[in-house]
N, CA, C and O atoms as CSV, one atom per row, in Angstrom:
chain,resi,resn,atom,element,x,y,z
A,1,UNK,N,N,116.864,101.085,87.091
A,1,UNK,CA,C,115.443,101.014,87.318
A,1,UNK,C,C,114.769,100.228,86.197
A,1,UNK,O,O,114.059,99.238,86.370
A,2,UNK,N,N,115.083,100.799,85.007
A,2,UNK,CA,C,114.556,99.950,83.699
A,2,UNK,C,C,115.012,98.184,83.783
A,2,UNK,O,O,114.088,97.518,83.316
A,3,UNK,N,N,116.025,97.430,84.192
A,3,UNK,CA,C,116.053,96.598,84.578
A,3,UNK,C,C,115.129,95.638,85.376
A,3,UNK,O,O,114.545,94.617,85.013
A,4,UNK,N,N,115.190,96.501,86.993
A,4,UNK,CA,C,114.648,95.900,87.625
A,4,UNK,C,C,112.875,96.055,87.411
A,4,UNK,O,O,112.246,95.213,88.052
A,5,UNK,N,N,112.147,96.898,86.700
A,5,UNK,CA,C,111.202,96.744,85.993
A,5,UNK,C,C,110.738,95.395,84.867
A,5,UNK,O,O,109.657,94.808,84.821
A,6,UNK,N,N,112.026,95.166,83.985
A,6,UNK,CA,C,112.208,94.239,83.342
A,6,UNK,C,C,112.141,92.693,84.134
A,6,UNK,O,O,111.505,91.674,83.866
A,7,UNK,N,N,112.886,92.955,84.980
A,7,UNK,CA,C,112.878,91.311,85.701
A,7,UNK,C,C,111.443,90.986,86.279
A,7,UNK,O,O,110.900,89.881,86.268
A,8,UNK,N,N,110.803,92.480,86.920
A,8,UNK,CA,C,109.797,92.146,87.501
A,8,UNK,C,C,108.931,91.534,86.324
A,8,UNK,O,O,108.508,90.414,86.609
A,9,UNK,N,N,108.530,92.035,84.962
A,9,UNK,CA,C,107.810,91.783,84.133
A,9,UNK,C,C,108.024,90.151,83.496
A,9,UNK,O,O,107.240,89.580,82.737
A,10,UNK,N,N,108.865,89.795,83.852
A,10,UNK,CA,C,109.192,88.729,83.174
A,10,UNK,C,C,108.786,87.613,84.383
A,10,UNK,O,O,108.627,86.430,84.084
A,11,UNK,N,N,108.633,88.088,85.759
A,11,UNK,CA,C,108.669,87.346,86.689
A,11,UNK,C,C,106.927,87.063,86.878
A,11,UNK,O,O,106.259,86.054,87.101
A,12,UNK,N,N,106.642,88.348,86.685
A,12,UNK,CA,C,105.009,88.303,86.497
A,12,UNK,C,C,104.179,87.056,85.199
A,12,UNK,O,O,103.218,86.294,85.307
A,13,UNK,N,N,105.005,87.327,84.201
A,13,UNK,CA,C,105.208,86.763,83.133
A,13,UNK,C,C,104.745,84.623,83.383
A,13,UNK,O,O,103.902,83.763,83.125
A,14,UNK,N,N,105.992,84.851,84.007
A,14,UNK,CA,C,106.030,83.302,84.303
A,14,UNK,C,C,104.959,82.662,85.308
A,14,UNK,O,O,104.399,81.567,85.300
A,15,UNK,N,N,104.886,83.754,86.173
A,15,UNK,CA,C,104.136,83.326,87.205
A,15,UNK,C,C,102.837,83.198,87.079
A,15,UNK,O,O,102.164,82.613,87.928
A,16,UNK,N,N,102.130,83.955,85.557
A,16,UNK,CA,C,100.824,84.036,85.387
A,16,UNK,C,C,100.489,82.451,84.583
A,16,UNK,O,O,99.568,81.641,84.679
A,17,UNK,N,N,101.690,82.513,83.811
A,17,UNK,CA,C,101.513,81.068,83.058
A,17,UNK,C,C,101.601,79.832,83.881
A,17,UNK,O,O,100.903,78.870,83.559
A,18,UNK,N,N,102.534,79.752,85.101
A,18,UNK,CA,C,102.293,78.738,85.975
A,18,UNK,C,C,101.172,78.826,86.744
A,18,UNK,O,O,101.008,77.718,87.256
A,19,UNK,N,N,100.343,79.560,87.075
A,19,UNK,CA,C,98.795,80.103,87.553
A,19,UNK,C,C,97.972,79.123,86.559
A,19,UNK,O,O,97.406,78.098,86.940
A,20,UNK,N,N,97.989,79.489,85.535
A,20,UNK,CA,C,96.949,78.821,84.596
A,20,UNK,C,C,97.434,76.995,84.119
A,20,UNK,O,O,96.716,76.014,84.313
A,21,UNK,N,N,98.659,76.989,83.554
A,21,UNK,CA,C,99.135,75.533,83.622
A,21,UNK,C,C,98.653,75.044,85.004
A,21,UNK,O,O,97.967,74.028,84.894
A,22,UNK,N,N,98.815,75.478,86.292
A,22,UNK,CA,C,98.221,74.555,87.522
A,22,UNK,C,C,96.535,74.049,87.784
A,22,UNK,O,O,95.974,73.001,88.104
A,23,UNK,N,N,96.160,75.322,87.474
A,23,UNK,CA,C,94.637,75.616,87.809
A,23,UNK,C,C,94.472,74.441,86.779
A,23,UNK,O,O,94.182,73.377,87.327
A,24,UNK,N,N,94.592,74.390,85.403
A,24,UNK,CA,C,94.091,73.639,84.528
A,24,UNK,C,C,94.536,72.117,84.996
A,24,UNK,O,O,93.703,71.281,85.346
A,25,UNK,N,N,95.540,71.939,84.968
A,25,UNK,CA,C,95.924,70.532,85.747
A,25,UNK,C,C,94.942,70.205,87.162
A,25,UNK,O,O,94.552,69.065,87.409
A,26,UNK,N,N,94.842,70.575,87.432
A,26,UNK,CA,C,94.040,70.136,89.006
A,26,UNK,C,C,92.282,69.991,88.804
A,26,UNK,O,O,91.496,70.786,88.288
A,27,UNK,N,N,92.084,68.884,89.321
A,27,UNK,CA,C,90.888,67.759,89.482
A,27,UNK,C,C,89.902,68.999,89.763
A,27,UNK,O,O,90.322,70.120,90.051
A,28,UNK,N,N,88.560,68.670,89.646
A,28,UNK,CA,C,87.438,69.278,90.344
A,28,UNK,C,C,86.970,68.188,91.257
A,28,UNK,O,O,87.109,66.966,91.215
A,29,UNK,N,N,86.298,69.101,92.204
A,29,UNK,CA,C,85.877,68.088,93.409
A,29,UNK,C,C,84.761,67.544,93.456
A,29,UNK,O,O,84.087,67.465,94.484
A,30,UNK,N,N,84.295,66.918,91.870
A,30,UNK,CA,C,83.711,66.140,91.619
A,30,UNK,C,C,84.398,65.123,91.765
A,30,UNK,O,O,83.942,64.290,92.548
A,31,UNK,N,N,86.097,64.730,90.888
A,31,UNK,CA,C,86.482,63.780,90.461
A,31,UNK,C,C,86.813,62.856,92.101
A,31,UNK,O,O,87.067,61.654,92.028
A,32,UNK,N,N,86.789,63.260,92.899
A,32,UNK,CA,C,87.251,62.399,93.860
A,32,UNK,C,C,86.572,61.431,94.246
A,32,UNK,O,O,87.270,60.446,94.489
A,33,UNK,N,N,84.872,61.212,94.500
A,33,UNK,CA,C,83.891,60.355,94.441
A,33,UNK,C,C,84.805,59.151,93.428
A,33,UNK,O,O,85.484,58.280,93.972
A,34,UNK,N,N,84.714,59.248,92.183
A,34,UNK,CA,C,85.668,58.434,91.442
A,34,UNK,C,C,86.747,57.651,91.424
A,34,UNK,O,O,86.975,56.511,91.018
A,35,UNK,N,N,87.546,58.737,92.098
A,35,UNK,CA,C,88.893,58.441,92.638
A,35,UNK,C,C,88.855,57.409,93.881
A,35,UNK,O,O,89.964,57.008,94.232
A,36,UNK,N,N,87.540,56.832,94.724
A,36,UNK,CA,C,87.272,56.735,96.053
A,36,UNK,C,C,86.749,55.248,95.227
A,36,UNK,O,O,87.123,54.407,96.045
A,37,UNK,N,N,86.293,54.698,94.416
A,37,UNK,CA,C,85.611,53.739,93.614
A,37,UNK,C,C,86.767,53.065,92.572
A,37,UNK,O,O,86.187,52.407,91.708
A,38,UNK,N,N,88.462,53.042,92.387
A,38,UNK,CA,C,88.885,52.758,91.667
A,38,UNK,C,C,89.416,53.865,91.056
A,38,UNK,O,O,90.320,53.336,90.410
A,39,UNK,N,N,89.479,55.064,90.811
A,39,UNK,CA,C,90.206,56.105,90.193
A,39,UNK,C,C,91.772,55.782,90.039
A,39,UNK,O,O,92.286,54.968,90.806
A,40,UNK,N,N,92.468,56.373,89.122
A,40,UNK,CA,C,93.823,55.776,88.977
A,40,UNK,C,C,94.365,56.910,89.870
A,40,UNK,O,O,95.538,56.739,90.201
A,41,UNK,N,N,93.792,57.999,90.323
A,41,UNK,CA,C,95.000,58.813,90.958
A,41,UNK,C,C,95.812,58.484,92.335
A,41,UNK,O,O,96.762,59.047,92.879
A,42,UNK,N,N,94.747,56.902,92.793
A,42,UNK,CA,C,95.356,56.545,93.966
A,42,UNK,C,C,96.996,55.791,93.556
A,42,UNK,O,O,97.796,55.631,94.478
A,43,UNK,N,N,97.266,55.489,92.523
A,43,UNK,CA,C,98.635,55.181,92.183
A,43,UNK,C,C,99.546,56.074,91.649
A,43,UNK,O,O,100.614,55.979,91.044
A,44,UNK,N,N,98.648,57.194,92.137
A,44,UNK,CA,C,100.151,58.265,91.447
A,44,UNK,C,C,101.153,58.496,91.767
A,44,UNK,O,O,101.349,57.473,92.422
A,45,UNK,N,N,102.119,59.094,91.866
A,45,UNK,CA,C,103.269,59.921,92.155
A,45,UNK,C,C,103.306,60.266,93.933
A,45,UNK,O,O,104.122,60.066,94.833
A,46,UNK,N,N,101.986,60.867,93.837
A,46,UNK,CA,C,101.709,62.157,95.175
A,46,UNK,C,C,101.010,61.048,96.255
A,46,UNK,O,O,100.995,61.208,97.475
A,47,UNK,N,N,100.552,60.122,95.677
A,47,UNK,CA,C,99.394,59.045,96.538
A,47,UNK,C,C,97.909,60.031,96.198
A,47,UNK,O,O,97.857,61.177,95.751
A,48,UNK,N,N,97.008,59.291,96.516
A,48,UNK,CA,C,95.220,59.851,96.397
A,48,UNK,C,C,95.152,61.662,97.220
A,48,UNK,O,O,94.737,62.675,96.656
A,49,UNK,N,N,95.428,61.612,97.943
A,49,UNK,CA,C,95.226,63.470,98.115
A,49,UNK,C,C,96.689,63.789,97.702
A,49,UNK,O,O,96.564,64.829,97.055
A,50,UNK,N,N,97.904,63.491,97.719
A,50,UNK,CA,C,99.375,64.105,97.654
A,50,UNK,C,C,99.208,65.244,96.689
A,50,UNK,O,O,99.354,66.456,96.854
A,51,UNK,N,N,98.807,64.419,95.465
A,51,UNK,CA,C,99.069,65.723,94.012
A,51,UNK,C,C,97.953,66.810,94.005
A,51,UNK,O,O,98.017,67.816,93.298
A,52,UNK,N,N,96.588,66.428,95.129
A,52,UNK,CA,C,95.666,68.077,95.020
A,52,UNK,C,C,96.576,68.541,95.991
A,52,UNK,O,O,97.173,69.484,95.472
A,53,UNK,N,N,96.964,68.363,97.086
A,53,UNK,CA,C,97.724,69.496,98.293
A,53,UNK,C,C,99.051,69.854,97.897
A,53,UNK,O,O,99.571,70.775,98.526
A,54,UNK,N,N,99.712,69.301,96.966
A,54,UNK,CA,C,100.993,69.642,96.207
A,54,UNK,C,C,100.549,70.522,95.149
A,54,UNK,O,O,101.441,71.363,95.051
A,55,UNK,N,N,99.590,70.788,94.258
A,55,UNK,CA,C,98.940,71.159,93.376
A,55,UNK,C,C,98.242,72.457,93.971
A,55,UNK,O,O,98.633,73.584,93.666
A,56,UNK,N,N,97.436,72.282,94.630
A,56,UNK,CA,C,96.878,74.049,95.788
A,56,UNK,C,C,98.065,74.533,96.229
A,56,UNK,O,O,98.156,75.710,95.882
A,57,UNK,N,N,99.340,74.044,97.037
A,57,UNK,CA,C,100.210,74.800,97.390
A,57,UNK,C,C,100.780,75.302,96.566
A,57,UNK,O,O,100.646,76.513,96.744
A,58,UNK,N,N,101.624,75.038,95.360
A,58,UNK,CA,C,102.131,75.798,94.203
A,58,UNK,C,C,101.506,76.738,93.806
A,58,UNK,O,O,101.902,77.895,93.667
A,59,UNK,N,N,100.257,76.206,93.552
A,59,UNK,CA,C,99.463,77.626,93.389
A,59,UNK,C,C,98.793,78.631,93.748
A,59,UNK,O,O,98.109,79.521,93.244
A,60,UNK,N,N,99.322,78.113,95.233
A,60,UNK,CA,C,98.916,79.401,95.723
A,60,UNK,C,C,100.313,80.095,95.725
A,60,UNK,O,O,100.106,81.285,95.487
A,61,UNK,N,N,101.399,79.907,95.860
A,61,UNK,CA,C,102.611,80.434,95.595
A,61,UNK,C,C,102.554,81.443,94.941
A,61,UNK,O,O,102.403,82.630,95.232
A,62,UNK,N,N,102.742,80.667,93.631
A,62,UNK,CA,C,102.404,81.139,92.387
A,62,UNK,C,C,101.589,82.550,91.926
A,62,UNK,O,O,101.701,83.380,91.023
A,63,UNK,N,N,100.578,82.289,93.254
A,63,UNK,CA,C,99.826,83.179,92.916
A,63,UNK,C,C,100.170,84.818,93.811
A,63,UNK,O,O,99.926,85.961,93.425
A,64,UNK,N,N,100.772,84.370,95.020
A,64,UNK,CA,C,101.674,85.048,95.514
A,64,UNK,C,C,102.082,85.855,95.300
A,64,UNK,O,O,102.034,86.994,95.765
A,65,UNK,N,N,102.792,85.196,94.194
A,65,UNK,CA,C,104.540,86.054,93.537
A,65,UNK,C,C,103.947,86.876,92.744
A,65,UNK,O,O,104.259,88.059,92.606
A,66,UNK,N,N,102.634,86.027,91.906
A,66,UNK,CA,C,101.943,86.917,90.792
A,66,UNK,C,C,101.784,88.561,91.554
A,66,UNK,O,O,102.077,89.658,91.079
A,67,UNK,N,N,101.347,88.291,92.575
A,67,UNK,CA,C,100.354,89.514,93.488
A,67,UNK,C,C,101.867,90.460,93.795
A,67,UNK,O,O,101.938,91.651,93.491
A,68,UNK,N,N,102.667,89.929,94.244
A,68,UNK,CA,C,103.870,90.590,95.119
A,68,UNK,C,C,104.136,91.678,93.834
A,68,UNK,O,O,104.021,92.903,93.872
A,69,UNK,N,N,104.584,90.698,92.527
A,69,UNK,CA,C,105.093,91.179,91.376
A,69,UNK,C,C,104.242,92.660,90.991
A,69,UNK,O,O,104.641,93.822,90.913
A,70,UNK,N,N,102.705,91.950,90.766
A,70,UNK,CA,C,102.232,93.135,90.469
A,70,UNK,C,C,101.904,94.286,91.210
A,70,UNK,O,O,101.454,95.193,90.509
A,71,UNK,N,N,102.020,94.603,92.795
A,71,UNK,CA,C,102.396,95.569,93.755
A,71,UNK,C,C,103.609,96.247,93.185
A,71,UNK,O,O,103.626,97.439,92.882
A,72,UNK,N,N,104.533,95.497,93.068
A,72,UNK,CA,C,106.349,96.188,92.676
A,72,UNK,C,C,105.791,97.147,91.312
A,72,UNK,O,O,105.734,98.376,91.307
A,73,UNK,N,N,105.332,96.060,89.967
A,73,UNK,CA,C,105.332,97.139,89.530
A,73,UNK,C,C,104.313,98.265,89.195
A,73,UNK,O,O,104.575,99.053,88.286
A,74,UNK,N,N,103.192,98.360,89.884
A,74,UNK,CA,C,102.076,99.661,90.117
A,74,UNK,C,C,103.188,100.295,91.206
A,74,UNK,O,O,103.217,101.450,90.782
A,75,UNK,N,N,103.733,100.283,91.866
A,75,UNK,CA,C,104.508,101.065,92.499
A,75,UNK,C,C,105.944,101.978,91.758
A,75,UNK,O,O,106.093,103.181,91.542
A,76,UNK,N,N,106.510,101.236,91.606
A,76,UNK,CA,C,107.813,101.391,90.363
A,76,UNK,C,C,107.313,102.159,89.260
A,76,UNK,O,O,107.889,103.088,88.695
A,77,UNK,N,N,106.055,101.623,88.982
A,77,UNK,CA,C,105.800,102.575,87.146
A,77,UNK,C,C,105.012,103.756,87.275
A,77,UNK,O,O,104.480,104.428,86.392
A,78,UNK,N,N,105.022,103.933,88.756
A,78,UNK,CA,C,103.923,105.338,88.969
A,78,UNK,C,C,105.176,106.832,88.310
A,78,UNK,O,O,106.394,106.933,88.458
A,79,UNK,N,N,104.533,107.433,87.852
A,79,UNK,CA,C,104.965,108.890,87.917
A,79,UNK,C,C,105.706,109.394,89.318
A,79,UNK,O,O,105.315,109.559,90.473
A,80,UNK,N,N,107.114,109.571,88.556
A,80,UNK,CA,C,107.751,110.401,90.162
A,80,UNK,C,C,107.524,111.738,90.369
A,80,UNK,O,O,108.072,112.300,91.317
A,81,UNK,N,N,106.585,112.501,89.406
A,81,UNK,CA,C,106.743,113.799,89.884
A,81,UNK,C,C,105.786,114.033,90.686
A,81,UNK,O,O,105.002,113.089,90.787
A,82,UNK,N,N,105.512,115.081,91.396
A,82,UNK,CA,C,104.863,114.986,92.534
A,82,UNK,C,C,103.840,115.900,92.533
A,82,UNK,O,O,104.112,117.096,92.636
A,83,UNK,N,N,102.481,115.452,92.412
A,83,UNK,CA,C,101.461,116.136,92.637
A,83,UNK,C,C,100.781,117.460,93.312
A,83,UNK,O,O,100.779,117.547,94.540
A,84,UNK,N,N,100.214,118.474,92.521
A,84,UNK,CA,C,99.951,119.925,93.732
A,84,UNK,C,C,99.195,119.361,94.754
A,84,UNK,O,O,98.476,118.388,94.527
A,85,UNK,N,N,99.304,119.993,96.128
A,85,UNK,CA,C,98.647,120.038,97.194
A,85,UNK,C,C,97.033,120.188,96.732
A,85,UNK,O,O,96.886,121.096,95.913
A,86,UNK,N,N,96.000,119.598,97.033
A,86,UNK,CA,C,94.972,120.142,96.659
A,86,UNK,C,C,94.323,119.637,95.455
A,86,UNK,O,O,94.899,118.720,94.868
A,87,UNK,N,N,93.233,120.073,94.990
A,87,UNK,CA,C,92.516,119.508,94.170
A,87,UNK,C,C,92.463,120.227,92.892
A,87,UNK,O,O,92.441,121.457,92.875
A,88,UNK,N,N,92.442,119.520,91.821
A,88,UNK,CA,C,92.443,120.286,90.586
A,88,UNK,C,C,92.017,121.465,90.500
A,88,UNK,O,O,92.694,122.483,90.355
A,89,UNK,N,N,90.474,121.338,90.615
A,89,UNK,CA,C,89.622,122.981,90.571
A,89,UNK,C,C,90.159,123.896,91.788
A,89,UNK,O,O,89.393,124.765,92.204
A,90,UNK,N,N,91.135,123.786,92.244
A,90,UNK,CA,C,91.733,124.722,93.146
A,90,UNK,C,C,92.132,126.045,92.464
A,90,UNK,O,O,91.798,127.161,92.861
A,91,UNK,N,N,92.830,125.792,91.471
A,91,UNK,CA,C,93.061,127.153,90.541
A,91,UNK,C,C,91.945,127.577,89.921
A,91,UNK,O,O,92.278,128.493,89.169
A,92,UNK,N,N,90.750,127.367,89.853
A,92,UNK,CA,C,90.182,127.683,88.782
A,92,UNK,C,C,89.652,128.827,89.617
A,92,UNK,O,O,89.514,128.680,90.832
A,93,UNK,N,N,89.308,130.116,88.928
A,93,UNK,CA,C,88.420,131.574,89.102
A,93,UNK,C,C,87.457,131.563,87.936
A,93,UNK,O,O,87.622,131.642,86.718
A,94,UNK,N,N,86.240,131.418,88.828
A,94,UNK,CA,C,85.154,131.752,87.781
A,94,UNK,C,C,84.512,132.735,87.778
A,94,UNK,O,O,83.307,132.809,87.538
A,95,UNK,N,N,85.486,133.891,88.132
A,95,UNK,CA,C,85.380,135.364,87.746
A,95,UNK,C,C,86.170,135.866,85.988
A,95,UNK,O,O,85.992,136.890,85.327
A,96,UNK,N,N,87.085,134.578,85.691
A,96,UNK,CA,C,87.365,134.757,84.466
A,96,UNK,C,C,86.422,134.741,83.049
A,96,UNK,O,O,85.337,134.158,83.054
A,97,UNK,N,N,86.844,135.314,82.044
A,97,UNK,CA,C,85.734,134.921,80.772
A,97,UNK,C,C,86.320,134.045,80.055
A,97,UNK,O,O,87.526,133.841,79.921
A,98,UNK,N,N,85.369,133.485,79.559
A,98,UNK,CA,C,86.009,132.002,78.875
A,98,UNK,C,C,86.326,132.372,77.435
A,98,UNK,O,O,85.488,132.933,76.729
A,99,UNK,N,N,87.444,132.080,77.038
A,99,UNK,CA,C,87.906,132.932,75.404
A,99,UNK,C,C,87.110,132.312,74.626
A,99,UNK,O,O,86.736,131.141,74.698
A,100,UNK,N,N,86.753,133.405,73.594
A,100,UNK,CA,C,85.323,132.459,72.609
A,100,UNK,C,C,86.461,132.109,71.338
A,100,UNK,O,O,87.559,132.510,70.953
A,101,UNK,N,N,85.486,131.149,70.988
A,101,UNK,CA,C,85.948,130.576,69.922
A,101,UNK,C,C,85.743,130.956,68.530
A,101,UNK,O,O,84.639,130.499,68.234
A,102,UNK,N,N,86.324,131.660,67.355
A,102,UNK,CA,C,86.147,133.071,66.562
A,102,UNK,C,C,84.580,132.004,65.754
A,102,UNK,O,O,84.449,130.787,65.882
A,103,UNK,N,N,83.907,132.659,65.215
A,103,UNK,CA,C,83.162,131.770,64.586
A,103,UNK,C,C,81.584,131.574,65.863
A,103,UNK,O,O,80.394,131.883,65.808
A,104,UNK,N,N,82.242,131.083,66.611
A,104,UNK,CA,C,81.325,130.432,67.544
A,104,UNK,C,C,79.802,131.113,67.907
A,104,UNK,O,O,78.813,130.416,68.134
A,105,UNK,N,N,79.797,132.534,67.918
A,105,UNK,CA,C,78.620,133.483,68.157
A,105,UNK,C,C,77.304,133.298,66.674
A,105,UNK,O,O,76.095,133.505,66.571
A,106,UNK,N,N,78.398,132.807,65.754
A,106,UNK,CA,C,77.553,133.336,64.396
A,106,UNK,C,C,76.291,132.188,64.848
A,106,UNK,O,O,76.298,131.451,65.834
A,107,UNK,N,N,75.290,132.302,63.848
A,107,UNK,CA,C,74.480,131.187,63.906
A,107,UNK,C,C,73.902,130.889,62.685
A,107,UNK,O,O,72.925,131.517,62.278
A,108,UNK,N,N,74.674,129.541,61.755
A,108,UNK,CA,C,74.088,129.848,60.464
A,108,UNK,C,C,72.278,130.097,60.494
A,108,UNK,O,O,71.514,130.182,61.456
A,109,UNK,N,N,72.037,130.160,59.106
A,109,UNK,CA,C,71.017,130.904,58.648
A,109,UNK,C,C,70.227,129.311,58.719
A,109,UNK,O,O,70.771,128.213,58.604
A,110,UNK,N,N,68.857,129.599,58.934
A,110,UNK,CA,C,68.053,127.940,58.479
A,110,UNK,C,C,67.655,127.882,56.879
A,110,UNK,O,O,67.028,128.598,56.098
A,111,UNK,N,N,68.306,126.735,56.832
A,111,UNK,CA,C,68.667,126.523,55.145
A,111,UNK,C,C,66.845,126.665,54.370
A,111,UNK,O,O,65.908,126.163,54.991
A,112,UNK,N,N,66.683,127.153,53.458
A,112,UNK,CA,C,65.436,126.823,52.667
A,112,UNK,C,C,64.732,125.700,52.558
A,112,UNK,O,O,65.359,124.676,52.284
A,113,UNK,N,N,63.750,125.651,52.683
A,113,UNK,CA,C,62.872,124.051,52.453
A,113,UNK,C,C,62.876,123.599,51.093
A,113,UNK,O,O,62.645,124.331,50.131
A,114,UNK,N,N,63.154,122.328,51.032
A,114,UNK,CA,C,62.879,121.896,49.595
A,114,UNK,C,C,61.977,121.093,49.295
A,114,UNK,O,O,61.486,120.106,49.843
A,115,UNK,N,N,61.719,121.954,47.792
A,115,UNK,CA,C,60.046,121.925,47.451
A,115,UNK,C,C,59.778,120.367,47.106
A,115,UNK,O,O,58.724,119.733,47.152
A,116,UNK,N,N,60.860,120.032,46.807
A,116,UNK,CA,C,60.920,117.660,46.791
A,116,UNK,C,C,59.917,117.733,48.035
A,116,UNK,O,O,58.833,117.311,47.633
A,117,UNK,N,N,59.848,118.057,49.227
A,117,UNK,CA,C,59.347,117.230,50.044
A,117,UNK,C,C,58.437,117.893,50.920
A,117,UNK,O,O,58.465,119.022,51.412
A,118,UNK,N,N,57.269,116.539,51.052
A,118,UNK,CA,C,56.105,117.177,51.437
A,118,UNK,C,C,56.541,117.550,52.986
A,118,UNK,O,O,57.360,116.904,53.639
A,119,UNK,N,N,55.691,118.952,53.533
A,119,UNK,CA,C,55.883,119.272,55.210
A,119,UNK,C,C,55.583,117.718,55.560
A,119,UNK,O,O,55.084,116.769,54.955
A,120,UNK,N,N,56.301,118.005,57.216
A,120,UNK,CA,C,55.718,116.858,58.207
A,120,UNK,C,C,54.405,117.288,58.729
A,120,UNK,O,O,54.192,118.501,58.719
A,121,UNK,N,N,53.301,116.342,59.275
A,121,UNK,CA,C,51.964,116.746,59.461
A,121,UNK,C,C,52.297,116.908,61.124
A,121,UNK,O,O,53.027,116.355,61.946
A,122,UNK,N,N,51.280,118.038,61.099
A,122,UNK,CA,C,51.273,119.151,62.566
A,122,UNK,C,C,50.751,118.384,63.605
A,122,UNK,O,O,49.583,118.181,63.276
A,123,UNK,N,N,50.940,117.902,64.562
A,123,UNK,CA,C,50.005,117.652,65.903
A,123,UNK,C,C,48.758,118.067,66.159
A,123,UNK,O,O,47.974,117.493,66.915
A,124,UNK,N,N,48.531,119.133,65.502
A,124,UNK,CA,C,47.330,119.633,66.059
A,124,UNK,C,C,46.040,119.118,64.781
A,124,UNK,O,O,46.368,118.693,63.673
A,125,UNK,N,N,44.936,119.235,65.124
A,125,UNK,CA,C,43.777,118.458,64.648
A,125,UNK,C,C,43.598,119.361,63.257
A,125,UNK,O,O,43.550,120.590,63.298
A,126,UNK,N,N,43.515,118.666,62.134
A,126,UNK,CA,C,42.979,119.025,61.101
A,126,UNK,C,C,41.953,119.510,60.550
A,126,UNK,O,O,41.160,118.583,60.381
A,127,UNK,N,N,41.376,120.845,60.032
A,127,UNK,CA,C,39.954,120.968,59.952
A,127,UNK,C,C,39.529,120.559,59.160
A,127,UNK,O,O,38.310,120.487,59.318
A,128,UNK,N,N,40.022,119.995,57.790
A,128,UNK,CA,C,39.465,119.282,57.126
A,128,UNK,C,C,38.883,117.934,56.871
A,128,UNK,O,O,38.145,117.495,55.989
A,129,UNK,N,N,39.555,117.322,58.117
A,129,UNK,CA,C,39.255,115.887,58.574
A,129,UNK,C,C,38.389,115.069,58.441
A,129,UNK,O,O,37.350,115.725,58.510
A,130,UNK,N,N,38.134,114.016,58.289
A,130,UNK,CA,C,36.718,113.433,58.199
A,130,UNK,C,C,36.308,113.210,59.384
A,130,UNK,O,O,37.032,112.492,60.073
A,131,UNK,N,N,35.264,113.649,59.883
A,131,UNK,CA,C,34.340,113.161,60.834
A,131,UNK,C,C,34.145,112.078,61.369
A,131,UNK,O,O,33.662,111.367,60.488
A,132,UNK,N,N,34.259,111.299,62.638
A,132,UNK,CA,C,33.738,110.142,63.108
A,132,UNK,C,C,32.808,109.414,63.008
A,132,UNK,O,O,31.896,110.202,63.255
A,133,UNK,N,N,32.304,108.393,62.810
A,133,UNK,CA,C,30.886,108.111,63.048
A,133,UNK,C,C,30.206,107.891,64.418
A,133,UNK,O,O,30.724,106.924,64.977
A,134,UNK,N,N,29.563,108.260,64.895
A,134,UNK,CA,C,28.468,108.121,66.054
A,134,UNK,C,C,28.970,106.844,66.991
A,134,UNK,O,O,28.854,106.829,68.216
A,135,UNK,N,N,29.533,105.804,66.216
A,135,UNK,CA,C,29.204,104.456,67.055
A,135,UNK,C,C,30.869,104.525,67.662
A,135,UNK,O,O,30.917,104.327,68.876
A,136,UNK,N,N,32.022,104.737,67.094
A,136,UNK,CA,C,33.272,104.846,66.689
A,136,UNK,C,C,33.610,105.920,68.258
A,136,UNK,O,O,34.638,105.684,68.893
A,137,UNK,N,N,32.702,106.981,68.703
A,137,UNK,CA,C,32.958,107.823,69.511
A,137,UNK,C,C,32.414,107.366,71.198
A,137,UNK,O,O,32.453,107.776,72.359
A,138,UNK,N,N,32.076,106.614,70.644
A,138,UNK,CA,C,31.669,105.893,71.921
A,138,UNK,C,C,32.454,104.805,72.822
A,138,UNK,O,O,31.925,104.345,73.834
């Protein structure tokens, strides 16, 4: 099993790098306007369309094998043991008590204020306040 895991990974491997080496090699379908005016790809190898339809077919292959590969192994690397019938919270009774945690009930003490620092000021209106002026309330 560890093998044939191995081959798959290596197969995935290759196939992702020929994915990207292709994609990157191949024209955008801008360049053909160009190609239609003098472009050199009409003297290639493939002739003027040969090397994009030789170039899409590989990669779609390519991309294929990528896909096939990675089915094999999400399948292969799953866990063989076999799951309970049913849903997690199936066992659970919440007629049980939940064990406390030793400590957990206490509640420290609220620490002393220190006299360094002035209170924060209250929300509520100050009676010592200064007064508005007449025009200001309007």
């Amino acid at each position: 099993m560890s093998v044939l895991l191995t081959v798959l990974l290596i197969v995935q491997v290759i196939s992702a790098l020929t994915i990207i080496v292709l994609v990157l090699l191949q024209q955008g379908k801008g360049a053909d306007m160009g190609s239609a005016f003098g472009g050199g790809s009409a003297g290639s190898l493939f002739g003027a369309a040969g090397a994009a339809n030789f170039l899409s077919r590989t990669t779609k292959w390519a991309a294929v094998v990528f896909f096939i590969t990675t089915a094999a192994l999400a399948y292969l690397g799953r866990p063989m043991s076999s799951a309970p019938e049913g849903g997690v919270m199936e066992s659970f009774n919440p007629d049980q008590t939940v064990p406390s945690v030793p400590g957990s009930t206490q509640v420290p003490p609220p620490a002393a204020p220190d006299a360094s620092v002035p209170p924060a000021p209250s929300a509520a209106p100050q009676e010592n306040a200064p007064a508005q002026p007449e025009a200001e309330k309007k």
